[in-house]
N, C-alpha and C positions, 0 to 999 in steps of 0.2 A: 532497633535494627531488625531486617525481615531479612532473610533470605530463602529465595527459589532455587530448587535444587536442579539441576539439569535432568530433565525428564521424568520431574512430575507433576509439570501439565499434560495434559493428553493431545497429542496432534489430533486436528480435523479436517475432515477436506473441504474445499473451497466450496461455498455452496454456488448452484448450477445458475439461480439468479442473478450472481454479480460478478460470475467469472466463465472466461472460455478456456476450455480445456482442462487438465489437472494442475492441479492448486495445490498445496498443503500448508497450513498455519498451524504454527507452531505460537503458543502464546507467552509472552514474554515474563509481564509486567502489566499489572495496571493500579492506580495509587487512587487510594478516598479517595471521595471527593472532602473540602476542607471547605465546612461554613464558620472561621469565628469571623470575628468583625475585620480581624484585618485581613485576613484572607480570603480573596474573592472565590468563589466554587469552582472549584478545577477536579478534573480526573485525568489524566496523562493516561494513555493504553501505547503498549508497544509488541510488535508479533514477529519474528521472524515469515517472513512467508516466500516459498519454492513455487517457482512456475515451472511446469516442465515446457522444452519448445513448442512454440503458438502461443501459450495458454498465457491470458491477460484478464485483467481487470476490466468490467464495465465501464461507462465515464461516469464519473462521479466526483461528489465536492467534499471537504470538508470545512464545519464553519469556525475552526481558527486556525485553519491551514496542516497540512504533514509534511514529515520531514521523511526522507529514505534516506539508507546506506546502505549502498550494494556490498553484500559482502561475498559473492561470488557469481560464477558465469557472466552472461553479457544479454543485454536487455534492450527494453526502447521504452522512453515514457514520451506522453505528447499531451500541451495543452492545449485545450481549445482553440482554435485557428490556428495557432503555431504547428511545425514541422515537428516530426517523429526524429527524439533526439537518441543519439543512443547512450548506455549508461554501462558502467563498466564497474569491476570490482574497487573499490574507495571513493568511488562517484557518491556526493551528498547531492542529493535535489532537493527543493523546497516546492511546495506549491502554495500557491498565497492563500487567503482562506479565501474561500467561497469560489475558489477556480477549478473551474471544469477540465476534467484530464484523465489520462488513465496509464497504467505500468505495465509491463511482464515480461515474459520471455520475448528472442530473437525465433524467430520460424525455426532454425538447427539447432541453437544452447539451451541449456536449461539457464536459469540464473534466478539468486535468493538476494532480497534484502530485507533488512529491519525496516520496519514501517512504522512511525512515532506521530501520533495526533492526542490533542485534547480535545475533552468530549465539552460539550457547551449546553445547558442545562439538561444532559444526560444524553447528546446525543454526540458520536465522533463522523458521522459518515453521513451523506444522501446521496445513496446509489439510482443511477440515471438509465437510459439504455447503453445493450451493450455498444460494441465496437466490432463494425460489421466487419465481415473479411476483407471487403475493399477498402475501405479505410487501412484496415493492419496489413495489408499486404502493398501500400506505398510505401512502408518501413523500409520493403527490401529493394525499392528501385531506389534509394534514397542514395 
């Protein structure tokens, strides 16, 4: 048994290449990876992360999918060609793996969710370009 203590990881801020506006990750959780025979290689990474309003996520994939829970304020995630959905405190989304998408605040709320991916021979993320203001400001005629 491990346990993480609340606040001693260190928060960091969102770096400027895969995110608009201010960010804060706060990091969870991240488990080995596990090579014996019966277990295929996994690492599970989980972060808390705060958008303040605007401030969103790049588009980007992951290659065996993420999981959110919003656990506060009010957001929008959008997949590729799909419509900018909005997401709210208890909202779980999924995105499939290798779907292109991206998450964050509403233009006025701040809003935090847990962000939950496995990494795939070490990698959890392929961040894409961002999400221009035109695109993220259809959110709000939505």
């Amino acid at each position: 048994m491990e346990i993480k203590r609340s606040g001693s990881q260190a928060s960091t801020k969102g770096p400027a290449d895969w995110f608009t506006g201010s960010v804060r990750i706060d990091p969870l959780f991240e488990t080995p990876e596990l090579t014996t025979a019966s277990l295929r290689p996994a690492g599970v990474r989980g972060a808390s992360v705060t958008f303040e309003p605007g401030a969103r996520t790049a588009w980007h994939t992951h290659p065996l999918g993420q999981t959110l829970i919003v656990t506060s304020g009010f957001g929008w995630a959008q997949k590729w060609g799909g419509a900018i959905e909005e997401i709210r405190p208890g909202d779980v989304v999924w995105f499939a793996p290798n779907e292109k998408h991206w998450h964050g605040a509403s233009p006025t709320t701040a809003m935090t969710h847990i962000a939950i991916q496995e990494a795939l021979d070490g990698k959890a993320v392929e961040w894409m370009e961002k999400v221009s203001d035109e695109e993220y400001k259809r959110g709000a005629k939505g």
